[in-house]
VOTORVEX-655855 format. One record per residue: residue in one letter; x, y, z of N, C-alpha, C in turn. Coordinates in pm, whole numbers, plus 50000, padded with zeros to 5 digits. Example, Ala and Ser with C-alpha at 12.3 -4.5 7.8 and 13.67 -1.06 7.14 Angstrom:
VOTORVEX-655855
A513194943150780512304955050780513204967050780/S512854977550708513674989450714512905000350787/
This chain:
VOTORVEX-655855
X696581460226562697791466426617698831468026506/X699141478026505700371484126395701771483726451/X702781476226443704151478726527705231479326406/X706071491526486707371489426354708791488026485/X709741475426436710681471826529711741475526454/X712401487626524714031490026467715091487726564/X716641483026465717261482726509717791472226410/X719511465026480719671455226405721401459026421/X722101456326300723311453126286724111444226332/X724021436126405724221424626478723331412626484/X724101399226535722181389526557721891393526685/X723001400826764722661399626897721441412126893/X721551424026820719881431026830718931425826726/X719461415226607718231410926538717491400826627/X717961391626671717801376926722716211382726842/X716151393526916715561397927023714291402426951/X714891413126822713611418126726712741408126696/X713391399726645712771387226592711791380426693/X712071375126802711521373426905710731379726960/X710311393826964709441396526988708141400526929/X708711398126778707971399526679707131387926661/X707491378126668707111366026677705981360426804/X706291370026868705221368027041704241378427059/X704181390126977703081398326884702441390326796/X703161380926715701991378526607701091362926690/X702091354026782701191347626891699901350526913/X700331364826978698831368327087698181380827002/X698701385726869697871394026830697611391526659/X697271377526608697361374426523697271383826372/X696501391426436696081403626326696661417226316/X698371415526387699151428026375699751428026302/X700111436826240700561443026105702051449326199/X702961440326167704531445126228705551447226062/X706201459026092707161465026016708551465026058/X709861460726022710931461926083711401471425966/X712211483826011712951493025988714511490126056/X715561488125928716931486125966717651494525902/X719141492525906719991500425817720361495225739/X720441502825569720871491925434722431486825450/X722161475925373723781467225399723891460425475/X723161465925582723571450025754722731441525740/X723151430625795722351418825816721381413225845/X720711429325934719021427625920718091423925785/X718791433325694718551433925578717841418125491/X718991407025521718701397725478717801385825620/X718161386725720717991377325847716181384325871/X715931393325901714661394225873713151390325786/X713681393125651712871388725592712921371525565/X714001365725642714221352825639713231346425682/X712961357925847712201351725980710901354125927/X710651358025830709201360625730708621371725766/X709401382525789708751397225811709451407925701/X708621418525676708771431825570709781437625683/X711071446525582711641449625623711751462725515/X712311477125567712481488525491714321494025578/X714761495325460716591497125548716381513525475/X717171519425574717651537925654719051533625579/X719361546925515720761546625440721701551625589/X721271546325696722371553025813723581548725804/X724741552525872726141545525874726771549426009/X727391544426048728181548826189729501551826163/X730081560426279731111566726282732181556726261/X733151558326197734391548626170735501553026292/X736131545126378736881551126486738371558526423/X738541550726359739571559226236739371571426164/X740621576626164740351587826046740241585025880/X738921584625858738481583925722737611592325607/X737721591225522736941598025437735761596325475/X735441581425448733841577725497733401587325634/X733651593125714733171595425814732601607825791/X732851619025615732381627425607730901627725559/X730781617025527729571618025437727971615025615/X728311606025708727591603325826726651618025809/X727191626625851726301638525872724511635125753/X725261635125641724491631325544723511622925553/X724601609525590723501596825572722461603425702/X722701608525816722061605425897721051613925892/X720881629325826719641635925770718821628925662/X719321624125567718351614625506717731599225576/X718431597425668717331586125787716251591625832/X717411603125857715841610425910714191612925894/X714841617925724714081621625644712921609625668/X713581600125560713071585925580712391583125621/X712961577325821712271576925893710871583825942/X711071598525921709381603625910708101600725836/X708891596525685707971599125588707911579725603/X708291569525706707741554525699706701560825866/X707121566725945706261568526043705161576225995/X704831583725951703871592325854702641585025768/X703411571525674702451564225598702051550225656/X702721547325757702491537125817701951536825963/X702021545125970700821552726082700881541426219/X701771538126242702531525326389701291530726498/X700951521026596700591521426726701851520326814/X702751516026772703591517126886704821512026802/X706561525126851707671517326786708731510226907/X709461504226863709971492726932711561494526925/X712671498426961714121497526917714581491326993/X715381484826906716501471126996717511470026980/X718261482626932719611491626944720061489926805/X721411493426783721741493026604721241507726566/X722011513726458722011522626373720791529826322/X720031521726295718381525126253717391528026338/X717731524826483716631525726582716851539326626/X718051546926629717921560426646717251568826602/X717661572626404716491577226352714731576326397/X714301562126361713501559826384712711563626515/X713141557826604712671562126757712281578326748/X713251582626693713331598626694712281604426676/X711981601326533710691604126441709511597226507/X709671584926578708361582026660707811593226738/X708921594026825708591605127008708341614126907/X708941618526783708301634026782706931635426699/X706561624326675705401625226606704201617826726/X704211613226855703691614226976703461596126923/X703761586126868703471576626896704061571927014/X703791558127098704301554427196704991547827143/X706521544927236707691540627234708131529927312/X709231522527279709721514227392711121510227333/X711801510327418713431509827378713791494827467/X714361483727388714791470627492716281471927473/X717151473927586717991470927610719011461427640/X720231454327587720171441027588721321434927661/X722621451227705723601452127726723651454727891/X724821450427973724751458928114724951473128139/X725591477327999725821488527994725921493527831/X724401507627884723521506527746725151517227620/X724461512727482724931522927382724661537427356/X725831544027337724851560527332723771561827233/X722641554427167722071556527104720521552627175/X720811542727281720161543027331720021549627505/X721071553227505720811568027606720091578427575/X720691584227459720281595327386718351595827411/X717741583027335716631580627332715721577427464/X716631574927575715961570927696715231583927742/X715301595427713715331605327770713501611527703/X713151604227590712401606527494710651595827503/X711361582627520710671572627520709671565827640/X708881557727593707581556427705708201546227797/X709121534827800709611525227865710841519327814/X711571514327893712821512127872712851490727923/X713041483827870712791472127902714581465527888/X714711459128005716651457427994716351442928095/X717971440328065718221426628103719121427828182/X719761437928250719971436928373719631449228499/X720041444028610719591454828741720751467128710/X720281480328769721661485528837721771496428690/X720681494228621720661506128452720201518328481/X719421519328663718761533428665720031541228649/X721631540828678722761548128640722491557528489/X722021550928427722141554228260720621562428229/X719041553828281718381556128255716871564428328/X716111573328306715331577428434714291562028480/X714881562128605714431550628649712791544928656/X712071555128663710261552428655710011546328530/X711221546228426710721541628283710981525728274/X712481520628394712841512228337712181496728405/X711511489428304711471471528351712441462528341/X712511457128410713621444328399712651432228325/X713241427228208712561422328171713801404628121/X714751409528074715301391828060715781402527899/X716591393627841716831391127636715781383127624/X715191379727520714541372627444715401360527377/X715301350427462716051335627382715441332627283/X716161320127211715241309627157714861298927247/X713441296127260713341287027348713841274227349/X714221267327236714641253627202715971252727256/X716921262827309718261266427273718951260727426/X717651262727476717961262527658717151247527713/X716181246827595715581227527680716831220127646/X717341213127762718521206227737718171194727822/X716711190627885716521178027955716411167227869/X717131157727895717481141427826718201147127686/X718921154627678719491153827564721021152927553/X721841148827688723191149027683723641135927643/X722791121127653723491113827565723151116527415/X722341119827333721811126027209722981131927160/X723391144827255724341149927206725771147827169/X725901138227305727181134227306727751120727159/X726781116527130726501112127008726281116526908/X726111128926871725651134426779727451142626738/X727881142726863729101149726812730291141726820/X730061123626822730561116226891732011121126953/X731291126827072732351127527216732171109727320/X733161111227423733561103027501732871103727616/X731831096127626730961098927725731481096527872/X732761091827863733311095928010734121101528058/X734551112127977735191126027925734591137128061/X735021148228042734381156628058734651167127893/X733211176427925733681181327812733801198827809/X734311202927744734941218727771734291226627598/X733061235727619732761239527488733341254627443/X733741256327349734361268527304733731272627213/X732601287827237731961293327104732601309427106/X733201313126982733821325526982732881336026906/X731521330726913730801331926818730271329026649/X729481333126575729851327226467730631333826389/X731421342426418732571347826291733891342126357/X733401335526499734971330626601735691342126651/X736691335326751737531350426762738891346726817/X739961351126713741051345526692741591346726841/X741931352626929742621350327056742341335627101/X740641335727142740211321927192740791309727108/X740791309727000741051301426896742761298026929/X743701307326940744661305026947745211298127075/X744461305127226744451295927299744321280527331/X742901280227262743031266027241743831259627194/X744431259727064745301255627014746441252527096/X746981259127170747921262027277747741250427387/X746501249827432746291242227575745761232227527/X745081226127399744141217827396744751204527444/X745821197127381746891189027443747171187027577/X747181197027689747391197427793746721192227875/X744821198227839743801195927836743541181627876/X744071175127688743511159927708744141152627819/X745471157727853746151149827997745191149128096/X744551159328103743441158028220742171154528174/X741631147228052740601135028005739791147527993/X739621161427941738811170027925739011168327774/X737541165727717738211170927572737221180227534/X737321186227366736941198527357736091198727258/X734701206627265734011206627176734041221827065/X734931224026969735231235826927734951244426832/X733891257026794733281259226760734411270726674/X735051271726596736131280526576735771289626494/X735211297326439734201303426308735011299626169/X734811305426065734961304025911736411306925919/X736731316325924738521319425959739281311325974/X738661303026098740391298726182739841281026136/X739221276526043738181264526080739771250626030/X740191259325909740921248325828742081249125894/X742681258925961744161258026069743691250626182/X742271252826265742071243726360742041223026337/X741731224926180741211210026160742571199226141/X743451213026066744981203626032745561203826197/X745341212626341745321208826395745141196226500/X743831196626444743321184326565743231167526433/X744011168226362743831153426277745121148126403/X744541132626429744291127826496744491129626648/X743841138126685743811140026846742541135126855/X742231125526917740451122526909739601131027025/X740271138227090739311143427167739221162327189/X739741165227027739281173326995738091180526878/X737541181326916736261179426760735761194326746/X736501198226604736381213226553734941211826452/X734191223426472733151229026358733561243826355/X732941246926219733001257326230732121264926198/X730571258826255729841265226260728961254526362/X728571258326483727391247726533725951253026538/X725351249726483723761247526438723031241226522/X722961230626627722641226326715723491230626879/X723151243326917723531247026974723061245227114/X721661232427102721211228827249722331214127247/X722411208027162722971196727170724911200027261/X725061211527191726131216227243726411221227402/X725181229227478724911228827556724791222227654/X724011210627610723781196227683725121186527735/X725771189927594727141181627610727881186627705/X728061201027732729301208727763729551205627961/X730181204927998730741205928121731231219428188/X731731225228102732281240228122732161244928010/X731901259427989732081266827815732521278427855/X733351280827745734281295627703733691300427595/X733221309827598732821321727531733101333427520/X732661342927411732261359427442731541359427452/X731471373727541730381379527633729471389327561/X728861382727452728201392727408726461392727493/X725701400927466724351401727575723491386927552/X723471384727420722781373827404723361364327461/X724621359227419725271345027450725551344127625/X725091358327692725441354727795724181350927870/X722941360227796721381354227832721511339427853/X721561330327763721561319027708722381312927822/X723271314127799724291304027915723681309828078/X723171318628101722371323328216721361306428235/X720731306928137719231299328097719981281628108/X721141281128028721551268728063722091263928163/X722571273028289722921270828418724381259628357/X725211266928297726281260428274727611268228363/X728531263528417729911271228444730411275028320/X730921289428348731411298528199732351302828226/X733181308928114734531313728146734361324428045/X734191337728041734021345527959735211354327905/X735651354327779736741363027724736111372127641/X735731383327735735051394127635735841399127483/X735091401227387735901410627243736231422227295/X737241430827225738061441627216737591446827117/X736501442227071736681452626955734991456226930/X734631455627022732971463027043733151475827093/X731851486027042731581497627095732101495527261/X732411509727339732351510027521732451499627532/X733631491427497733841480027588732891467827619/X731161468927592730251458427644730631451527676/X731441442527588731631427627652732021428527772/X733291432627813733621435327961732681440528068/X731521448128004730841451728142729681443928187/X729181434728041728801423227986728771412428119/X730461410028110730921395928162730921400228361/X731471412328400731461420928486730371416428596/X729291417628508727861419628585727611406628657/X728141393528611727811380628648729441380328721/X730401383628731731541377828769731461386628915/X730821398528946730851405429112730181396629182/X729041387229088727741381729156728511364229161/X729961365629140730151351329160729811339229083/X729251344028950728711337528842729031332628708/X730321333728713731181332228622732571339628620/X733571329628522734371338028545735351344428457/X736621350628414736681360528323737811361328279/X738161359228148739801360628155739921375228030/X741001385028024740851393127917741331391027799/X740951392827692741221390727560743091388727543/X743371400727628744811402827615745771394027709/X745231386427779746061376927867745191361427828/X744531361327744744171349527707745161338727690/X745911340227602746831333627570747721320827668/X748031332427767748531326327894747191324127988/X746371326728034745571326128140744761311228110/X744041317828007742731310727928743421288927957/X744171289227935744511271827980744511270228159/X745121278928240745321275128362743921283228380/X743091288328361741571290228440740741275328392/X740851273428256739981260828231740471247828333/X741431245428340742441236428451741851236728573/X742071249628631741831247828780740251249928764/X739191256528702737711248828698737771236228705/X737981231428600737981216428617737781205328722/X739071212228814739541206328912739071210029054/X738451219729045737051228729157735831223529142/X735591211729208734141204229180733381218329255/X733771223629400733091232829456732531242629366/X733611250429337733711261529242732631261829125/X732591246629031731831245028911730331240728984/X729941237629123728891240929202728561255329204/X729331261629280729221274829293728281282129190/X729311283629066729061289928935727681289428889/X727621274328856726281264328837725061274028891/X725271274128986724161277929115723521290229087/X724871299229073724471318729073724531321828945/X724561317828827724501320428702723151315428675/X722731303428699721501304028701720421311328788/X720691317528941720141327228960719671339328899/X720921340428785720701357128721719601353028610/X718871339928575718521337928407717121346528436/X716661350828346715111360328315714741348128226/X713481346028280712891336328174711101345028124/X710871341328005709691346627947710031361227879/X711091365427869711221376527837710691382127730/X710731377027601710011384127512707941385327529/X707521370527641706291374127704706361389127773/X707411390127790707441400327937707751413527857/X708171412427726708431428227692706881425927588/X706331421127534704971424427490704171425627574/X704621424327689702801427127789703501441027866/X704471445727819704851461427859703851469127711/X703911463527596703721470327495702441471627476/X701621458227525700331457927554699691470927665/X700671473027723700061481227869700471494127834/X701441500427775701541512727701700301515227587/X700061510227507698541509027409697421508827502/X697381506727669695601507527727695621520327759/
C-alpha cells in the first residue's frame, strides 16, 4: 500500500496525520506512507520527528491584512500545484489522505484529478474552505462531529472521532501519581488551565486576576501558561502555594488525572481529548483562528449541555465567576461529567483506516 498524508500547519492537523499514519503502518506493515506539507510550518520539522519522509509545497495563505506578501500567493499556489502533480506522478499513491492545512489543497487536487482515491478527515465542527472546496471532489469525508452534512454531500460523510494519543486519556489510578508529581494538595480541589502550548494571553490574564480569590475557596490551580506569559506568571505566584505555573506540560495525562475542572481553548483536538477524559470544561475559544472554529468548536458541546463557554472578550470579568459557581454546582460538574463524555469517539484513527481500507477493495 502506497499512502501520501497532506496537510499540517498546526499540531492540531499534524497530531491526527501522525496518528493515522502510525495505525497504517500497525496493520499494514509494508506501506510505504509519504507526508506532503507546506515549507516553513511545523510539519516540516514534527513529522520527520514521528519518523516519517516528508516533501513541503512552497504554498502560503492569504494574510488578512493588506500586504505585499499577499501578491506573490497566486504564485506560490501554481507552483504547489505544479509540485504536487509531479510527487503524485512519481510516487504513484494508492490512496491520498488530507487533514486540512495549506498543502492538502494542492495536493488533494492533483490526487482527484489524476483518479487516485481520496479521503479528506475533518477535525473541526465547522469545516475550512479548503476543505469544502475539496469535499465536492473526494471519495470520503471522515469528521468528528454530527450535523457536517450542512457543508458536505452527505453519502460521503463518516463520523469517525479525531485521532488521540492513547496514553493522554488512560487516567485510571493515576490521580494520586499526579497529584504528586505536581505536588498539589490532595485535599484541594484542583482547577487546570491549558491555553495551549504557545498559551493565550486573555486566559492567562484572567487567572492572574481570580487566582487569589480562587484559593479562598481551597481550589488551587494547575497552570499551564505557554513561553510568553511563563516568567510574569512565576513572579506572580512566588509564594502562593496553591498556585503551580509551567510553562509547558509534557505529562498531560498526569494533568488530566489531577484536574477537577479545566479551562481551555477550543481547539478540535483539545476538545477531542477532554471529550475522552470526561472532565467538566470551561472553554474560552481564540479570536484569532480562521471562521471563528473555536467558537463553533466549543458551540457543538455547550447546545448538548456539555460544557461550558466564556468569550475571549469577556474573559476577564466572566472567566473567575464561571470557575466559582462550577465549583460550587456539585449537580452541574455531574451534569457536564456525564454529556461530554457522551460526545467522546473512541478508536478513531482505527476507524478512519478501515474507511481507507474499504475505499482500496
Amino acid at each position: 500500500m502506497k499512502v501520501i498524508i497532506s496537510g499540517g500547519g498546526t499540531g492540531g492537523h499534524i497530531f491526527p496525520a501522525v496518528a493515522i499514519a502510525k495505525t497504517i503502518q500497525q496493520q499494514f506493515p509494508d506501506a510505504e506512507i509519504l507526508f506532503v506539507g507546506a515549507e516553513g510550518k511545523m510539519e516540516m520539522e514534527k513529522v520527520p520527528a514521528a519518523g516519517f519522509r516528508i516533501i513541503g509545497l512552497p504554498i502560503v495563505g492569504i494574510q488578512r491584512r493588506l500586504t505585499w506578501k499577499n501578491l506573490v500567493v497566486p504564485f506560490k499556489l501554481m507552483a504547489s500545484m505544479l509540485k504536487a502533480k509531479r510527487i503524485i506522478r512519481e510516487f504513484k499513491p494508492d490512496i491520498a489522505i488530507g487533514v486540512g492545512g495549506y498543502a492538502s489543497g494542492p495536493l488533494l487536487r492533483a490526487a482527484t484529478s489524476a483518479g487516485v482515491r481520496t479521503l479528506i478527515q475533518e477535525q473541526n465542527s465547522y469545516p475550512g474552505i479548503t476543505n469544502k472546496i475539496l469535499s465536492r471532489k473526494v471519495d470520503r469525508i471522515c469528521v468528528a462531529y454530527e450535523g457536517l452534512d450542512k457543508f458536505f454531500p452527505p453519502e460521503k460523510i463518516v463520523l469517525t472521532g479525531n485521532p488521540i494519543r492513547p496514553e493522554m486519556t488512560r487516567l485510571e489510578g493515576k490521580r494520586e501519581r499526579a497529584i504528586e508529581h505536581f505536588k498539589l494538595d490532595p485535599k484541594k480541589k484542583t482547577l487546570l488551565v491549558i491555553g495551549g502550548s504557545l498559551g493565550a494571553r486573555t486566559i492567562n490574564l484572567a487567572i492572574q486576576r481570580w487566582a487569589e480569590e480562587w484559593n479562598s475557596q481551597d481550589i488551587q490551580v494547575l497552570w499551564q501558561t505557554g513561553k510568553g506569559y511563563y516568567e510574569t506568571a512565576l513572579r506572580f505566584s512566588e509564594g502562593k502555594h496553591d498556585i503551580h505555573v509551567h510553562d509547558f506540560i509534557r505529562e498531560m495525562d498526569y494533568a488530566y488525572a489531577a484536574a477537577d475542572v479545566i479551562v481551555s481553548r477550543a481547539g478540535a483536538m483539545s476538545i477531542s481529548e477532554l471529550c475522552l477524559v470526561k472532565k467538566p470544561s470551561i472553554f474560552v475559544p481564540s479570536p484569532n483562528v480562521s471562521e471563528d472554529h473555536q467558537t463553533k468548536n466549543a458551540m457543538a458541546l455547550v447546545i448538548r449541555d456539555a460544557a461550558l463557554m466564556v468569550k475571549d472578550t469577556e474573559a476577564l470579568e466572566a472567566l473567575g465567576r464561571t470557575v466559582s459557581g462550577l465549583f460550587q454546582d456539585e449537580k452541574q460538574i455531574t451534569r457536564l461529567s456525564a454529556n461530554i463524555a457522551g460526545m467522546a469517539q473512541v478508536n478513531s484513527a482505527e476507524r478512519i483506516v478501515a474507511e481507507v481500507v474499504n475505499l482500496l477493495k
